[in-house]
C-alpha atoms as a printed R data frame, in Angstrom:
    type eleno elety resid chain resno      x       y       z
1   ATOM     1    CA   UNK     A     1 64.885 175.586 104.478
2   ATOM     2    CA   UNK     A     2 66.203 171.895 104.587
3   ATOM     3    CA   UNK     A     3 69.698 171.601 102.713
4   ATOM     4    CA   UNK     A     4 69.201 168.926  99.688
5   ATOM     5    CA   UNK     A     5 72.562 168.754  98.652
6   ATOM     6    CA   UNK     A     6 75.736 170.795  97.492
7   ATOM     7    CA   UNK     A     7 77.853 170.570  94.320
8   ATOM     8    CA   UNK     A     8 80.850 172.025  92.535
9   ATOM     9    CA   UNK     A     9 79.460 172.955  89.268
10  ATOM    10    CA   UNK     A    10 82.350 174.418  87.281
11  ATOM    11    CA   UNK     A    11 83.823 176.969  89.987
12  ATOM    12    CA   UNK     A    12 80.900 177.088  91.764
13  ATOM    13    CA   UNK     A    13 79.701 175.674  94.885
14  ATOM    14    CA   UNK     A    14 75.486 175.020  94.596
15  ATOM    15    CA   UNK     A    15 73.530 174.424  97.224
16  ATOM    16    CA   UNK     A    16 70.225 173.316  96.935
17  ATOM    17    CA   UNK     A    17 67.269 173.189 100.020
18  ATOM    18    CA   UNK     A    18 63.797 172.767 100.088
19  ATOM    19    CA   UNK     A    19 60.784 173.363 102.458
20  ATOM    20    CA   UNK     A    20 59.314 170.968 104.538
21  ATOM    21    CA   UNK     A    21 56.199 171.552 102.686
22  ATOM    22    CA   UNK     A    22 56.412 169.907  98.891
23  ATOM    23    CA   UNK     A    23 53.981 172.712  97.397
24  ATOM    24    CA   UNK     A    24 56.955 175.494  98.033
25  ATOM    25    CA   UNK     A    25 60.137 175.454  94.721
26  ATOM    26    CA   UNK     A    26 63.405 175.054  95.416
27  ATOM    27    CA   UNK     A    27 66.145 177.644  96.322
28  ATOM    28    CA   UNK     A    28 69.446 177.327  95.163
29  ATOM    29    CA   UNK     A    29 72.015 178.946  96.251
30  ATOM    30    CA   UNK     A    30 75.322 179.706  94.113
31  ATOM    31    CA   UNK     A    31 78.693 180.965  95.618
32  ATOM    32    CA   UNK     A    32 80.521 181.692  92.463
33  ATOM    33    CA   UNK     A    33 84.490 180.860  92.049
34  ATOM    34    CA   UNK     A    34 85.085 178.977  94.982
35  ATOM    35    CA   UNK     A    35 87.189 177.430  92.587
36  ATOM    36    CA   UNK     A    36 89.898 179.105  89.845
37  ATOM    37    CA   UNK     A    37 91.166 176.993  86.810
38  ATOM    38    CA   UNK     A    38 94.851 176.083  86.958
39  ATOM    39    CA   UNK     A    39 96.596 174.086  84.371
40  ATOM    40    CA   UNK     A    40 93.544 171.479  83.763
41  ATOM    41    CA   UNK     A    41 92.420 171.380  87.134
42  ATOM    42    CA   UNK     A    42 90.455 173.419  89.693
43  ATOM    43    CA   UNK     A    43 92.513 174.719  92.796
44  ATOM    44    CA   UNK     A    44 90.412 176.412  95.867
45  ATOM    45    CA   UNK     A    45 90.173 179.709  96.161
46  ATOM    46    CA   UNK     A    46 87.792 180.190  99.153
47  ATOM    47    CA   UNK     A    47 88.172 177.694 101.788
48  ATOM    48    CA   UNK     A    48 87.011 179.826 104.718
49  ATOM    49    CA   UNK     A    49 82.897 179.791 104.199
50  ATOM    50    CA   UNK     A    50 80.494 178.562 107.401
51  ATOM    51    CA   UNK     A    51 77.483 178.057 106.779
52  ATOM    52    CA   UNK     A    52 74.543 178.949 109.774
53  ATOM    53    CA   UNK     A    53 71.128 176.987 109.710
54  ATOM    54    CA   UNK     A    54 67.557 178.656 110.461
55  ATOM    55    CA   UNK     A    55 68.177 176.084 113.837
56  ATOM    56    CA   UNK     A    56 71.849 177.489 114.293
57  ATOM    57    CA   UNK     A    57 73.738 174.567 113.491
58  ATOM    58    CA   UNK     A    58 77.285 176.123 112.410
59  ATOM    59    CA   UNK     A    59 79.162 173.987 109.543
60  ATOM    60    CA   UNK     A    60 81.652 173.939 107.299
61  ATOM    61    CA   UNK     A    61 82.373 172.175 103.710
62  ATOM    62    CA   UNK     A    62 85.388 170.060 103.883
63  ATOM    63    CA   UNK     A    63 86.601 170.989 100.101
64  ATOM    64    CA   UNK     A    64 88.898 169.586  98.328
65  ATOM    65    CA   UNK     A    65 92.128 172.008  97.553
66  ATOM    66    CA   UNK     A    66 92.039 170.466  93.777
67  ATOM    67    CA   UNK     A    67 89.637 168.998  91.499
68  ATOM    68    CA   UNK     A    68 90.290 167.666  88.142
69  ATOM    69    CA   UNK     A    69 88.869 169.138  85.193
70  ATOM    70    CA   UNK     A    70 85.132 167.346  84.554
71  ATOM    71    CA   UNK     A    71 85.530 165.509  87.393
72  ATOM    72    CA   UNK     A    72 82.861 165.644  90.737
73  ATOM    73    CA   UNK     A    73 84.097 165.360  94.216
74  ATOM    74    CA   UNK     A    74 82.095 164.210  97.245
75  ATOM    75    CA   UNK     A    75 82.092 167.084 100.239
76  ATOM    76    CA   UNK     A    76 81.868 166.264 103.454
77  ATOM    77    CA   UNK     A    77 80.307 168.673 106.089
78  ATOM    78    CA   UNK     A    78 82.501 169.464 109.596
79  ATOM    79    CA   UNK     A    79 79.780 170.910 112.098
80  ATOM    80    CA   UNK     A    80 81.487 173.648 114.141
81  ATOM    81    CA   UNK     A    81 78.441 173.911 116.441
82  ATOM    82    CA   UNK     A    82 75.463 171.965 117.462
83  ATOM    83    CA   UNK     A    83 71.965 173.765 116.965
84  ATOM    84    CA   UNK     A    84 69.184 173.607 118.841
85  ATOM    85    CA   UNK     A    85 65.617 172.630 117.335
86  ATOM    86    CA   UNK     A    86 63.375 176.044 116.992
87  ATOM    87    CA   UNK     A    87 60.551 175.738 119.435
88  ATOM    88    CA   UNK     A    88 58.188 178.501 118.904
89  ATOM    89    CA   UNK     A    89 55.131 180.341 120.860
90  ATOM    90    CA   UNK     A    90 51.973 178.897 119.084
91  ATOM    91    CA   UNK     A    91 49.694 182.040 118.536
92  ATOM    92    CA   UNK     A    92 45.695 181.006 118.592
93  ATOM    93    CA   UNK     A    93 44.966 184.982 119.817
94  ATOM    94    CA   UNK     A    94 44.124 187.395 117.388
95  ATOM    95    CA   UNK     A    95 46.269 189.757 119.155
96  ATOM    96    CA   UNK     A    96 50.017 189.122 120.350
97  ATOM    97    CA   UNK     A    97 51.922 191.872 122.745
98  ATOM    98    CA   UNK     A    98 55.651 191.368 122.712
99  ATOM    99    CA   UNK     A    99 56.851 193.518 125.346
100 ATOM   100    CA   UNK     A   100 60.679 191.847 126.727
101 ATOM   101    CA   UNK     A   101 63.818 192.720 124.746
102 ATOM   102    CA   UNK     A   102 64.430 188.885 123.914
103 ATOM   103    CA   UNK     A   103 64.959 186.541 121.315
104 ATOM   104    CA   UNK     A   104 61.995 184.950 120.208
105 ATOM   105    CA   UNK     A   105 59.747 182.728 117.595
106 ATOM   106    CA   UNK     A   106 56.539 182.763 117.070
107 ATOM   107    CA   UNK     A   107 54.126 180.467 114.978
108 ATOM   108    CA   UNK     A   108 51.022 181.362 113.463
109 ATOM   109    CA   UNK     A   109 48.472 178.795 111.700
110 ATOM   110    CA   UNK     A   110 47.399 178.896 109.078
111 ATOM   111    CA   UNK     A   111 43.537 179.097 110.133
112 ATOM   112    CA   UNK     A   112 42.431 182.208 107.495
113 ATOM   113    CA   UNK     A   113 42.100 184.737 110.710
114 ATOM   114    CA   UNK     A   114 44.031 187.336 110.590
115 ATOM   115    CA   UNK     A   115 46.515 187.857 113.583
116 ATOM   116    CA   UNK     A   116 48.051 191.346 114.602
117 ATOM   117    CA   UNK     A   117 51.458 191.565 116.558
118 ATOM   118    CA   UNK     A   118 53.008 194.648 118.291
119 ATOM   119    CA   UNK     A   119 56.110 194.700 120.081
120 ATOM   120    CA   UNK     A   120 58.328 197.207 121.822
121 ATOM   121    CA   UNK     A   121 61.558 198.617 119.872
122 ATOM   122    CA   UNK     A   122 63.967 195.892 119.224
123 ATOM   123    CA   UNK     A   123 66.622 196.551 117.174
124 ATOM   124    CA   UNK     A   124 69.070 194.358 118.486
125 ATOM   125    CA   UNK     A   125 66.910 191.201 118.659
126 ATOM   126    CA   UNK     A   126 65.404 188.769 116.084
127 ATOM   127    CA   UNK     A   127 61.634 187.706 116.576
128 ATOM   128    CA   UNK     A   128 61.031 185.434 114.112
129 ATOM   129    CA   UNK     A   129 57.384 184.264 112.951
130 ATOM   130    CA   UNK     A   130 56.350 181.326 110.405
């Protein structure tokens, strides 16, 4: 998913993200009283939420401790730790054999074939396949 944007909406914190393909809807994510009400304004309750991209980029949202009653506030993002662009295995074979015990990604086009994977057991590793 690509993040869109993210809001305080009441006590909530939305996030909104997208595919890069237009055709897909959007996801939205809500984390619900991130904020409590507190003598007309909004005082944070949960300051301590990181947030880990599909690339693993590791951020943070730089909230505000207070908000005023209908009132926005802009929210900066901190990034804890730098990602690294996904670069997966391109798979043209109608057959694909995973046999190590690492991490891996995998792509498959979208050419109507059908494509058949087996792998040894891995439950400590994430193979991951768009």
């Amino acid at each position: 998913d690509l993040i869109e944007s993210w809001a305080i909406e009441g006590n909530d914190l939305v996030i909104r993200s997208g595919f890069e393909i237009q055709d897909n809807p959007k996801n939205v994510l809500t984390i619900h009283d991130v904020y409590k009400k507190y003598e007309g304004t909004r005082k944070l309750s949960n300051k301590n939420l990181i947030f880990i991209t599909s690339d693993d980029w590791h951020f943070r949202l730089d909230l505000p401790e207070t908000i005023p009653d209908a009132h926005t506030a802009d929210i900066p993002e901190i990034f804890v730790k730098r990602g690294k662009p996904v670069t997966p295995i391109i798979i043209y074979a109608p057959e694909c054999w995973i046999r190590h015990r690492k991490e891996a990604s995998y792509y498959v086009p979208r050419t109507g074939k059908a494509n058949t994977f087996y792998a040894v057991l891995r439950p400590d590793v994430i193979t991951r396949i768009y």
